[in-house]
N, C-alpha and C positions, 0 to 999 in steps of 0.2 A: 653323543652317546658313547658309554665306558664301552670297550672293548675288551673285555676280561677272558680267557680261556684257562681251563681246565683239564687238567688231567693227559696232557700232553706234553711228552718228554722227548727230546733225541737219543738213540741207545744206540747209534752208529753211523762212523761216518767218511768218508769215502774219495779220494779227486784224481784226476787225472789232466795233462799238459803234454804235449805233442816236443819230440826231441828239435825238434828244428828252432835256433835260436836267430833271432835278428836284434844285433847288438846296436845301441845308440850311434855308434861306429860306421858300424856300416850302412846304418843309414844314410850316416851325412855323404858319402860315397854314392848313395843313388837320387838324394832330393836337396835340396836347399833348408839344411837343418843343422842346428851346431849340438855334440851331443851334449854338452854341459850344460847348455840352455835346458834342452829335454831332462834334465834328475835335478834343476836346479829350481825348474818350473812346475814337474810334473813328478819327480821322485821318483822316474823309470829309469831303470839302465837297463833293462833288454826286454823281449817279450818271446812269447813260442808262438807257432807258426804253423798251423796244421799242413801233412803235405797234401798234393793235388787229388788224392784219390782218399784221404781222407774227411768226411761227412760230421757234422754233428754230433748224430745219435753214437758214431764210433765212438767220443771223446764221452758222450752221456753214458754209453755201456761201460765201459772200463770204470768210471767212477761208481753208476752203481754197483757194480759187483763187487768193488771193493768195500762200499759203507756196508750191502750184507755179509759178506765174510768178517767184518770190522763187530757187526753186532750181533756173529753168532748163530745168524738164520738161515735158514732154507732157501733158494729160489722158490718154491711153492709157500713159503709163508708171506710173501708179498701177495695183497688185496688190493693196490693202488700202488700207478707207476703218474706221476707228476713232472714232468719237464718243460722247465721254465725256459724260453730263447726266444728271440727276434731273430735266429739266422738259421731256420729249422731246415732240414735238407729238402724238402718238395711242400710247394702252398698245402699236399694232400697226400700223402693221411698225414697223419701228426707224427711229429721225431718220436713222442711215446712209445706208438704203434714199433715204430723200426727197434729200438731199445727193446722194448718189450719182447721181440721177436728173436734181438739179438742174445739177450740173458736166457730165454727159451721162458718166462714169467709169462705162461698162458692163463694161471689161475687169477690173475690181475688184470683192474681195471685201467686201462691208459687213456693218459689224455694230457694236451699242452695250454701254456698259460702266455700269455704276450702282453709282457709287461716292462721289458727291456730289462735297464739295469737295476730296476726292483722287484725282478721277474722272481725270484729266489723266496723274495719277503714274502711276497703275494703266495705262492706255493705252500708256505710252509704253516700261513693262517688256515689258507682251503683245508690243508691235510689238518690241521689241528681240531678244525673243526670238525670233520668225520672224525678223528679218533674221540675227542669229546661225546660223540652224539653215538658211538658205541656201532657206527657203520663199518669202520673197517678197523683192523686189529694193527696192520702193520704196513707203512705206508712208505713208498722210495721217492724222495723227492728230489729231483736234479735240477742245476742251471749250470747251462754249457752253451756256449756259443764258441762260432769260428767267422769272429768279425774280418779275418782277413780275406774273407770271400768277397766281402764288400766293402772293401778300402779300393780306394785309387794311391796305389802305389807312388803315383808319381806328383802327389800335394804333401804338403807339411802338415797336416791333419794327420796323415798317415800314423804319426809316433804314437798315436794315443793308447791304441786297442792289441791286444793278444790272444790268445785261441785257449780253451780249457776248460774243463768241467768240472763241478763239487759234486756231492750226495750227502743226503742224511736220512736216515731213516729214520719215522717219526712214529710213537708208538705209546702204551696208557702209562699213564706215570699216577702216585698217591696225588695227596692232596698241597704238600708240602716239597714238590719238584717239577721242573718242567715250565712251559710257558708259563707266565703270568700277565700277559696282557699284548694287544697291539694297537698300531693308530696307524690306516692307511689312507692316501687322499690318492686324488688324480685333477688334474687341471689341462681340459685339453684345448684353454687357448695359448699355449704353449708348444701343442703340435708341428709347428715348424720350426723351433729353435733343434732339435734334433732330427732328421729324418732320413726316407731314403724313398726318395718322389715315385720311383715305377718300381711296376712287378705286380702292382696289385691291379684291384678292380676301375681304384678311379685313374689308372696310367698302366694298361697294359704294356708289355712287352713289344719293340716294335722297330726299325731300325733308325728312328727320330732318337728313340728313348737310348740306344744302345752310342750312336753316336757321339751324344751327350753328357754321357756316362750319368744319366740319373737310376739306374741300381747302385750306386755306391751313396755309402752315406754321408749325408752334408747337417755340418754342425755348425752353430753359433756359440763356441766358444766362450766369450763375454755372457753373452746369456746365460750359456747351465752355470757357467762360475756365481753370477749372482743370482740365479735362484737357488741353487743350492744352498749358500750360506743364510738365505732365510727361509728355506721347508724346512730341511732339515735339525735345526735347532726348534722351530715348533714343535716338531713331530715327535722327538726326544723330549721334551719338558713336557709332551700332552700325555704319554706314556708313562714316564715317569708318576707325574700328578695322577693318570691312572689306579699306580701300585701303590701310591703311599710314599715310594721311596723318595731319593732326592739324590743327583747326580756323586754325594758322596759314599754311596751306597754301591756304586757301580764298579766292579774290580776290572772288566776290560769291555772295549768297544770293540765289535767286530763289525767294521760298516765296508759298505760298497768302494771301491777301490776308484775314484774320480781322476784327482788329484791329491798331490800331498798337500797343495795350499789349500783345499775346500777343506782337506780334515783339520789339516790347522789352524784354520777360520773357525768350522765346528766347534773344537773342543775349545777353543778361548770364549766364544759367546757361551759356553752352556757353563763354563768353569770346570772343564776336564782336563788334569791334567795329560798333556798330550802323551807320557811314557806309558798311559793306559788305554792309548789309541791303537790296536795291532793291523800291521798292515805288511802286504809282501809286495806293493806294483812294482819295487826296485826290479825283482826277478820275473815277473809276467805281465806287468803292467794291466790296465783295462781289459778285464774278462766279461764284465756287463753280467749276467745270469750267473758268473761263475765266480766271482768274487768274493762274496760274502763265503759261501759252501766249500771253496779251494783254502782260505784262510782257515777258517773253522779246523777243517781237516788237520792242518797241519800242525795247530797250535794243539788239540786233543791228541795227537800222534807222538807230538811232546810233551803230553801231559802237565801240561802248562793252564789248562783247566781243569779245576780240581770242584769234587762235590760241595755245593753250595756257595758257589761264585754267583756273584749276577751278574750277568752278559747283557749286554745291551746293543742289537744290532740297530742300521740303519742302511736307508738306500734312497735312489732319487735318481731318475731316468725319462727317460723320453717320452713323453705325453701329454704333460708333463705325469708323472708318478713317483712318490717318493711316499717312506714312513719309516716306524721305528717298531720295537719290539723287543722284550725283555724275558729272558731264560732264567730260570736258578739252577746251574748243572749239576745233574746226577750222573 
């Protein structure tokens, strides 16, 4: 089934990244890891690094406040506060709730999305949708995580992840701007090539679990590498075929930040040339929820997307969950 939307536009946008820097360098300094290998493999040369007293929804406030100062609005003109993360600061209430508390957006509805590192995508369909359907007027949508809460420092997994939030506000657009389409999937017999075993319901908390270090997350590597390079090319040619258009049509891709080699596997199967692939993991590496929304920001900050570009995002994360979705920016 087509996945068409309407009448929804980004009109601001917003990110934030924690000063604390851990350079490929000094990594190799605390684990068995070479840094050239890490930018040669994975296109990171450093990542940030939230500090100890800093939270989630800290890195989710600062971003949004800056996508609504970016587009102009009120704290009270926000109707919907949206915060995409898998690393939310308490299983209860939702990071929403804390952001929400922390901006002072009492007249907004909050609530979070867990959908890892397509957590962003998924967010920005939901809000599209209530703007569509004429529910809510003006909507905050974040993805921020601070996976170095749940990294084990001392494995070579370690290089992957970095700490940091985007925002965008999402809001009605004519008929001729703004989304035009998405394509989400989820496939959860893939559940265990990403995860992080305790903390929840089926593996409390407990000194077996703690011992073990099962709150850190444990990746299959080899695996997201090869499902990635087959969702994601469907996901983008079924979006695509969606709109009518056809990957020549597309002036930049703003996708999920994996690795450099998954996007440069991407963009040769779909026939995009890669200098239209934007990406920053060199400077924050894997932000997961914050990826897509921290890129975005910065490339609109540079005015580097101009009115009537079509954008074409993508993502593909842990559930498995992965899709695509296409802009024409105003």
């Amino acid at each position: 089934m087509q996945q068409i939307v309407r009448r929804a536009k980004i009109i601001g946008t917003g990110s934030y990244v924690p000063d604390q820097v851990y350079t490929n360098e000094y990594l190799e300094t605390t684990i068995n890891t070479n840094a050239k290998w890490i930018y040669n493999s994975l296109g990171i040369k450093e990542r940030r690094i939230a500090d100890k007293d800093q939270a989630t929804s800290d890195l989710a406030w600062q971003a949004g406040l800056r996508a609504i100062e970016n587009a102009n609005l009120h704290i009270n003109d926000i109707d919907l506060i949206i915060v995409a993360t898998s690393t939310p600061d308490r299983l209860a209430p939702s990071t929403a709730c804390f952001v929400q508390d922390k901006l002072k957006a009492y007249n907004a509805v909050a609530f979070d999305i867990a959908a890892v590192c397509s957590g962003f995508l998924y967010a920005m369909s939901v809000a599209s949708q209530y703007i569509a359907s004429d529910v809510y007027q003006n909507i905050l949508v974040i993805g921020a995580d601070t996976f170095s809460k749940i990294t084990d420092w001392n494995r070579r997994d370690a290089v992957f992840f970095g700490d940091g939030a985007g925002a965008a506000i999402v809001s009605q657009a004519n008929p001729n701007e703004g989304f035009l389409a998405y394509r989400l999937y989820s496939d959860g017999r893939g559940k265990e090539n990403f995860t992080v075993p305790a903390g929840g319901s089926a593996m409390p908390c407990d000194s077996t679990t703690l011992e073990n270090g099962l709150h850190y997350f444990k990746m299959n590597g080899k695996e997201v590498f090869n499902t990635a390079i087959k969702v994601l090319p469907k996901a983008i040619n079924q979006v695509l075929a969606d709109t009518g258009l056809t990957v020549n049509d597309v002036d930049f891709m703003i996708p999920h930040q994996p690795s450099v080699n998954i996007l440069k596997k991407t963009a040769e199967i779909i026939g995009l040339p890669f200098e239209k692939v934007m990406t920053n993991m060199d400077k924050y590496a894997n932000t997961s929820g914050g990826t897509i929304p921290i890129l975005m920001d910065e490339l609109n900050k540079k005015s580097i997307l101009k009115p009537g570009h079509i954008i074409l995002f993508a993502a593909v994360g842990s559930g498995w969950t992965y899709g695509a979705a296409i802009i024409k920016w105003s």
